[in-house]
DSSP file (Angstrom, degrees, kcal/mol; ACC not computed):
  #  RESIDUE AA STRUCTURE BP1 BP2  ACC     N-H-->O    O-->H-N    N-H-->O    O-->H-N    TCO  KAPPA ALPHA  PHI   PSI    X-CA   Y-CA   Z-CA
    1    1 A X              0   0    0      0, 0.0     2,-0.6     0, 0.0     0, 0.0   0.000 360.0 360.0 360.0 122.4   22.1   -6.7   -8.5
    2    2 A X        -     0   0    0      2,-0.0     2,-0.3     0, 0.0     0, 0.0  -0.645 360.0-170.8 -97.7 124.1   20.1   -4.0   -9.2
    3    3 A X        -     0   0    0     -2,-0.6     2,-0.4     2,-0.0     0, 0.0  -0.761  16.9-138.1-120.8 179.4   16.6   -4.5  -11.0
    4    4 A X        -     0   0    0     -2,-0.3     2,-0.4     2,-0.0    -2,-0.0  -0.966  21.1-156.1-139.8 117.0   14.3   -1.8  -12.4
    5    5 A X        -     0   0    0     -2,-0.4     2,-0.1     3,-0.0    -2,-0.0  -0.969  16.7-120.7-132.7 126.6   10.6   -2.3  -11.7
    6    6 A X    >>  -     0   0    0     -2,-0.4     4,-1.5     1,-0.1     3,-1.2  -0.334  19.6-116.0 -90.9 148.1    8.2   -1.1  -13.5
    7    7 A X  H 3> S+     0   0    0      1,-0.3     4,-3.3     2,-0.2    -1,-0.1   0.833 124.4  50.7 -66.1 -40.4    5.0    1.7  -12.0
    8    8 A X  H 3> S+     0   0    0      1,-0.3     4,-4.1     2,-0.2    -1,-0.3   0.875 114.4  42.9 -55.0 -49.8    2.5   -1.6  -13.1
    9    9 A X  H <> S+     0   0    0     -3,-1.2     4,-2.1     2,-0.2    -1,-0.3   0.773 108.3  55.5 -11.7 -67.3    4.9   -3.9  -11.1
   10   10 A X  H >X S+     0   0    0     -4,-1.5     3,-1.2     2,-0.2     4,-0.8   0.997 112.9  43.8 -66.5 -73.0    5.1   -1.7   -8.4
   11   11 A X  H >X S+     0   0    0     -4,-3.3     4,-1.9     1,-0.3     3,-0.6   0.865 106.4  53.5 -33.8 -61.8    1.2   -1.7   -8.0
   12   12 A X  H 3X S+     0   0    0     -4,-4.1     4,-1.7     1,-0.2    -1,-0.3   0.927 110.2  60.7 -71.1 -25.7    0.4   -5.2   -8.4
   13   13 A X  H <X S+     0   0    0     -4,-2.1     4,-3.6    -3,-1.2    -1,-0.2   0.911 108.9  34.5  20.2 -97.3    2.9   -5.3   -5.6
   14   14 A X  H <X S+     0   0    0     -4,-0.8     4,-1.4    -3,-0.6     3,-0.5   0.965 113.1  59.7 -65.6 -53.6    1.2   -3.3   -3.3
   15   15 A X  H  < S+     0   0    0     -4,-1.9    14,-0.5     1,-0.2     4,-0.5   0.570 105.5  49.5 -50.9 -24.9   -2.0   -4.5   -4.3
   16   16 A X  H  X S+     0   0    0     -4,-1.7     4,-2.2    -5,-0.3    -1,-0.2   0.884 110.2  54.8 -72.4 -54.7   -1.0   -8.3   -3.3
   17   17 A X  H  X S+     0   0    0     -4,-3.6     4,-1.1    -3,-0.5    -2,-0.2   0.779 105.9  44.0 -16.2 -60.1    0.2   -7.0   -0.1
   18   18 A X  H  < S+     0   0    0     -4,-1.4     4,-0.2     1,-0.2    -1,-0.2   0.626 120.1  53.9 -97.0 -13.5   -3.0   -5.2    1.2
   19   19 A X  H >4 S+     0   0    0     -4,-0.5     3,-0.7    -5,-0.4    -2,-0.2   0.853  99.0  48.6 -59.9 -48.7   -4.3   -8.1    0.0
   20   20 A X  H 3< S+     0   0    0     -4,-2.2    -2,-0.2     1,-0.3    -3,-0.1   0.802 122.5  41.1 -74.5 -19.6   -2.5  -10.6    1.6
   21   21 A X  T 3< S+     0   0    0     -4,-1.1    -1,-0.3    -5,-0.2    -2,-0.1   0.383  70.1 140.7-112.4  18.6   -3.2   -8.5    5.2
   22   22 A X    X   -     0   0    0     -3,-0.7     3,-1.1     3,-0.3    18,-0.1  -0.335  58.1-124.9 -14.1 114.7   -6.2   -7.6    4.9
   23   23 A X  T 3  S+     0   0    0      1,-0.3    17,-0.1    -2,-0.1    -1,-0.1   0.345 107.5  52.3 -80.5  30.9   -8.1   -7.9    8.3
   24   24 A X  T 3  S-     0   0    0     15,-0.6    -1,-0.3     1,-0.5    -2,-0.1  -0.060 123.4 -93.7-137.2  56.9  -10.7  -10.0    7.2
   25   25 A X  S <  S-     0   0    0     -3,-1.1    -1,-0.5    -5,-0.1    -3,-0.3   0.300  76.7  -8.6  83.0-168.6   -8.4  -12.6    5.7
   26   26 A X        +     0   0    0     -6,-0.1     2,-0.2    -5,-0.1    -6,-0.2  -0.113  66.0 168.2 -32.5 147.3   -7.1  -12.9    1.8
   27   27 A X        -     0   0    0    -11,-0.2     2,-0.9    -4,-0.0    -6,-0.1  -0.925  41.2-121.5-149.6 167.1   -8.5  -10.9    0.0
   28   28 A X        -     0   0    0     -2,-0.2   -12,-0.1    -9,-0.1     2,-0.1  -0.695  35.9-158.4-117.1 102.6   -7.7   -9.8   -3.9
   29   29 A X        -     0   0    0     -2,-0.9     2,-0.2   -14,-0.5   -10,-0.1  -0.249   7.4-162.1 -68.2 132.1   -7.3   -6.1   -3.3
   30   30 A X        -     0   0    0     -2,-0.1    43,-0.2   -14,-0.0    -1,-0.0  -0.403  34.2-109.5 -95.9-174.3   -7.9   -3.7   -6.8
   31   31 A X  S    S+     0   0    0     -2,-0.2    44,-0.5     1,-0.1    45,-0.1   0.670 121.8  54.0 -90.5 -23.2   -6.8   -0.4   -7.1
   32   32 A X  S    S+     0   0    0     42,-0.1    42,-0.1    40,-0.1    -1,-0.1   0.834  83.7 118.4 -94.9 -10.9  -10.3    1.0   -6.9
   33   33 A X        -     0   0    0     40,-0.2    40,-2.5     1,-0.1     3,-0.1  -0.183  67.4-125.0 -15.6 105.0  -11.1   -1.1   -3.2
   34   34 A X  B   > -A   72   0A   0     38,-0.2     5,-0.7     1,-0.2    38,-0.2  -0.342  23.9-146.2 -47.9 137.2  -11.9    1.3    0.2
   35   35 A X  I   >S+     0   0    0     36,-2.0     6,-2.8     3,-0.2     5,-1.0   0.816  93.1  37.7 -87.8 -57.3   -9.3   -0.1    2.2
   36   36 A X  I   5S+     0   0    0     35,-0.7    -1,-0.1     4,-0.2    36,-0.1   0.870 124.2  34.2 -65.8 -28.4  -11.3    0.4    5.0
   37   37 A X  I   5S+     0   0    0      3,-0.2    -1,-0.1     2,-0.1    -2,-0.1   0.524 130.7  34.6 -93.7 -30.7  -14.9   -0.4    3.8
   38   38 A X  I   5S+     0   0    0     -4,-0.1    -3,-0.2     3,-0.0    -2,-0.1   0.713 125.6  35.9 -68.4 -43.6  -13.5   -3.3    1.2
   39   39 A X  I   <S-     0   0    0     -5,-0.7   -15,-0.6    -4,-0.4    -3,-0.1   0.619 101.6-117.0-110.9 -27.3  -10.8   -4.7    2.9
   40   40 A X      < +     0   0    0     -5,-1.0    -4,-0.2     1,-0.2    -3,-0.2   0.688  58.6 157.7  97.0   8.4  -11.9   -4.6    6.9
   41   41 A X        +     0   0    0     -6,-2.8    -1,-0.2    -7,-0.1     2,-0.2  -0.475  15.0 179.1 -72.5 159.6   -8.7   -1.9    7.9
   42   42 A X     >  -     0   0    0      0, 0.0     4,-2.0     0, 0.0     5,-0.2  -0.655  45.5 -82.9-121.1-171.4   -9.1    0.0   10.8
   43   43 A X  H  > S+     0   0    0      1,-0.2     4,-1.0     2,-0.2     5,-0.1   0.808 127.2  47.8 -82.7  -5.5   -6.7    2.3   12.1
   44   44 A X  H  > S+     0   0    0      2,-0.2     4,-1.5     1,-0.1    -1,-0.2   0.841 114.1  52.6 -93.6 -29.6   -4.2    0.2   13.9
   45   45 A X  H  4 S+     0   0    0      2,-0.2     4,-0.4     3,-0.1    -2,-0.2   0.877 108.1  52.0 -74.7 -37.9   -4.3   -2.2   10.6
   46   46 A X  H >X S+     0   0    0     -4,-2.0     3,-5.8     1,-0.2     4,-1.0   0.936 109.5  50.6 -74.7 -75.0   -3.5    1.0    8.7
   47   47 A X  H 3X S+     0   0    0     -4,-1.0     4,-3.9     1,-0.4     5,-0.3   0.717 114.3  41.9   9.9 -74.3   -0.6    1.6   11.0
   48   48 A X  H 3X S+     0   0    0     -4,-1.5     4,-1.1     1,-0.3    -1,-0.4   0.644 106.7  63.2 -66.4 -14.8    0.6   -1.5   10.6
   49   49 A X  H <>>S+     0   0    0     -3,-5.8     4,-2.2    -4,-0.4     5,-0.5   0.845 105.5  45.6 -87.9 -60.8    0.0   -1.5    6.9
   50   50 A X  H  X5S+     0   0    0     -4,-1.0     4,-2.1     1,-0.2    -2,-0.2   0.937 106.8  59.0 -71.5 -34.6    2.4    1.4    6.3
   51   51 A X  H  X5S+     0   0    0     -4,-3.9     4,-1.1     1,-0.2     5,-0.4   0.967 104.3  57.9 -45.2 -58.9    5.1   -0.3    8.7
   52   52 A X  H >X5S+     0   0    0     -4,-1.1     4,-1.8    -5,-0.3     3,-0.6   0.765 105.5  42.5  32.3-100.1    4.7   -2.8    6.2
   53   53 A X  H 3X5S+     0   0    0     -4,-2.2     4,-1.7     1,-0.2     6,-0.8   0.697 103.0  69.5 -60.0 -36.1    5.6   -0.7    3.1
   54   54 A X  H 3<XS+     0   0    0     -4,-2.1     5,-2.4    -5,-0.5    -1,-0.2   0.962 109.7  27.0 -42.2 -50.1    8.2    0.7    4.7
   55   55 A X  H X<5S+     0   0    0     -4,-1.1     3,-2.0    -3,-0.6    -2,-0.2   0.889 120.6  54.7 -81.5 -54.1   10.4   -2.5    4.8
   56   56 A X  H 3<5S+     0   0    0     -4,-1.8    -2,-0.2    -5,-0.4    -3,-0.2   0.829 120.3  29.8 -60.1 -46.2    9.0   -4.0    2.0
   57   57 A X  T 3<5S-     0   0    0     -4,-1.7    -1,-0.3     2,-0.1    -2,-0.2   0.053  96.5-127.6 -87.9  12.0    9.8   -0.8   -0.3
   58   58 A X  T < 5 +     0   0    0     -3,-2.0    -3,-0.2     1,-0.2     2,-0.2   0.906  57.8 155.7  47.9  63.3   12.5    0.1    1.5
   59   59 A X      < -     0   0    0     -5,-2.4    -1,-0.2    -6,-0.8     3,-0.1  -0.853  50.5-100.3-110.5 158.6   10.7    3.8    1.7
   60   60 A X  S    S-     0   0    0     -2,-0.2     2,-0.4     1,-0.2    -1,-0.1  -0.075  70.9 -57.6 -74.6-171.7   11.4    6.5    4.5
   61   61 A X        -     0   0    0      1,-0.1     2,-0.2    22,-0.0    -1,-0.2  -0.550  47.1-136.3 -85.4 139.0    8.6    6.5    7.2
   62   62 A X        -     0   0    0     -2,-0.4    -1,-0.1   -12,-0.2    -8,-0.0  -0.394  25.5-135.1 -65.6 112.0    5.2    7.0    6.1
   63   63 A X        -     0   0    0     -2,-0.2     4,-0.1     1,-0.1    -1,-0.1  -0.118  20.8-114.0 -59.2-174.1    3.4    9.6    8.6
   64   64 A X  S    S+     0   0    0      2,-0.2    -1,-0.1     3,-0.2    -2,-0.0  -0.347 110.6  72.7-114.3  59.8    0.2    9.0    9.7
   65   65 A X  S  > S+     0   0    0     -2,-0.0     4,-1.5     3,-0.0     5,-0.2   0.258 109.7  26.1 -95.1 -68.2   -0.7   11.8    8.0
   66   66 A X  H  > S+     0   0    0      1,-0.2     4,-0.8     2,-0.2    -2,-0.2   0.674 114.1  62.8 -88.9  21.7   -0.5   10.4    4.8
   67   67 A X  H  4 S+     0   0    0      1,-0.1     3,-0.3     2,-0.1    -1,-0.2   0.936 111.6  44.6 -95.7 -35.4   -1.1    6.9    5.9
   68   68 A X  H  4 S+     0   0    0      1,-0.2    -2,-0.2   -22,-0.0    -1,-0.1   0.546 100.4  66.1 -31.4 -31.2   -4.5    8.4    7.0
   69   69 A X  H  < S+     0   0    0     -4,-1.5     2,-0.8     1,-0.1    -1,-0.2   0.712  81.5 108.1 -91.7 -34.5   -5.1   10.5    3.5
   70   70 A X     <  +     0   0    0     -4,-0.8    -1,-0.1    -3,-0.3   -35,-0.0  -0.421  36.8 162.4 -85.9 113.6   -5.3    6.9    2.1
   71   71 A X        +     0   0    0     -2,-0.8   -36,-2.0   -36,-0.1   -35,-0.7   0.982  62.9   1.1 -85.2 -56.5   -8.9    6.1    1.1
   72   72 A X  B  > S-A   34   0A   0    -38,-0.2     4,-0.9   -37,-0.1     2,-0.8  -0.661  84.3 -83.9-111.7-148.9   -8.3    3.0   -1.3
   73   73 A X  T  4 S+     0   0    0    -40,-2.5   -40,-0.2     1,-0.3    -3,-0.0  -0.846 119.3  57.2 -98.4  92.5   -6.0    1.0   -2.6
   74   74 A X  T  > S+     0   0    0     -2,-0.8     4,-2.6   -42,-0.1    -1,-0.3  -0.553 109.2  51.6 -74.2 -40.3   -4.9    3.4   -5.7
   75   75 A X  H  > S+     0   0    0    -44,-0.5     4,-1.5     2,-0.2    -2,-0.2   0.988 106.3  52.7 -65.5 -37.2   -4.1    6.1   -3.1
   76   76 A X  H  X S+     0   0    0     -4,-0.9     4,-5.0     2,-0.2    -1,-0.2   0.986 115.5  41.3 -62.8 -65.2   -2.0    3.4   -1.3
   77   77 A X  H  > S+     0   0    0      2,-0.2     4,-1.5     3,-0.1     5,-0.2   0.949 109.6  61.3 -48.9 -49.2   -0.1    2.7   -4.8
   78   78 A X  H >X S+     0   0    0     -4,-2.6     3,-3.1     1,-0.2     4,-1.0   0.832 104.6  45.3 -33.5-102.2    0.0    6.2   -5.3
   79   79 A X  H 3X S+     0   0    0     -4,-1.5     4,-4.4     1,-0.3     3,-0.4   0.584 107.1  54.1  16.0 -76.8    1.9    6.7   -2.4
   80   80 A X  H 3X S+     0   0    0     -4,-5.0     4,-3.0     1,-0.2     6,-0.3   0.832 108.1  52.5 -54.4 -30.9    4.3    4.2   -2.8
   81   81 A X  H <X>S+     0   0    0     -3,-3.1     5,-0.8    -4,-1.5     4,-0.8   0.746 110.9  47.5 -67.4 -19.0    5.2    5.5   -6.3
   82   82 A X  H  <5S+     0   0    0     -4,-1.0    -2,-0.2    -3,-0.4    -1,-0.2   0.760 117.3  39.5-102.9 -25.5    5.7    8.8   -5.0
   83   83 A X  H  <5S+     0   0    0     -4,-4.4    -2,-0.2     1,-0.1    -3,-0.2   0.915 118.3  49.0 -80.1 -37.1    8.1    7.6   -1.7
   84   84 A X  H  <5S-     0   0    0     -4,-3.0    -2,-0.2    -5,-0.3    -3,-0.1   0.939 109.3-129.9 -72.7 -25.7   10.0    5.0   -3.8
   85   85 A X  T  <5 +     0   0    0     -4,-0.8    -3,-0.2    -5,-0.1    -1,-0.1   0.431  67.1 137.5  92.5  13.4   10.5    7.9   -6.7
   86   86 A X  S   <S-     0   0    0     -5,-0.8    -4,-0.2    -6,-0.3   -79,-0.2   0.511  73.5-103.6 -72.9  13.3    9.0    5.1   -9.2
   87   87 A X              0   0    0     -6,-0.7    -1,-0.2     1,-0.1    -2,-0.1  -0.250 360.0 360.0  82.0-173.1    7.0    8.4  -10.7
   88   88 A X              0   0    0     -3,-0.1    -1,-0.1    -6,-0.1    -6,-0.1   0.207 360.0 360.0-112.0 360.0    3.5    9.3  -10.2
């Protein structure tokens, strides 16, 4: 069954996500949140962050180019909209 999810959708998504791993426990991640400086990542959490998205959004693998390039979490959604193809 195929469903059709919409860019807002897609977001609160991700944002629940990088919430829900967030290395300094739950947290409720926003779009405008430093992932690193809100949220406690480091670089092995980012790592682990984009493995993550991978499965979960069934996207090809994130490099750690742009898994680096992301400063918060709106770059993060960004991202995802632009490997899943959900638009920009």
């Amino acid at each position: 069954m195929e469903t059709t999810e919409t860019t807002e959708d897609l977001g609160r998504r991700v944002r629940d996500l990088i919430g829900r791993m967030s290395p300094l426990g739950e947290r409720t991640a926003e779009s405008h949140h430093d992932v690193m400086n809100d949220l406690g990542y480091d670089s092995v959490a980012i790592v682990e962050l984009a493995l993550v998205l991978e499965t979960e959004f069934e996207l090809q693998p994130i490099d750690d180019e742009q898994a680096f390039d992301v400063v918060t979490v709106g770059d993060v959604e960004q991202l995802v909209r632009r490997l899943s193809g959900a638009g920009a």
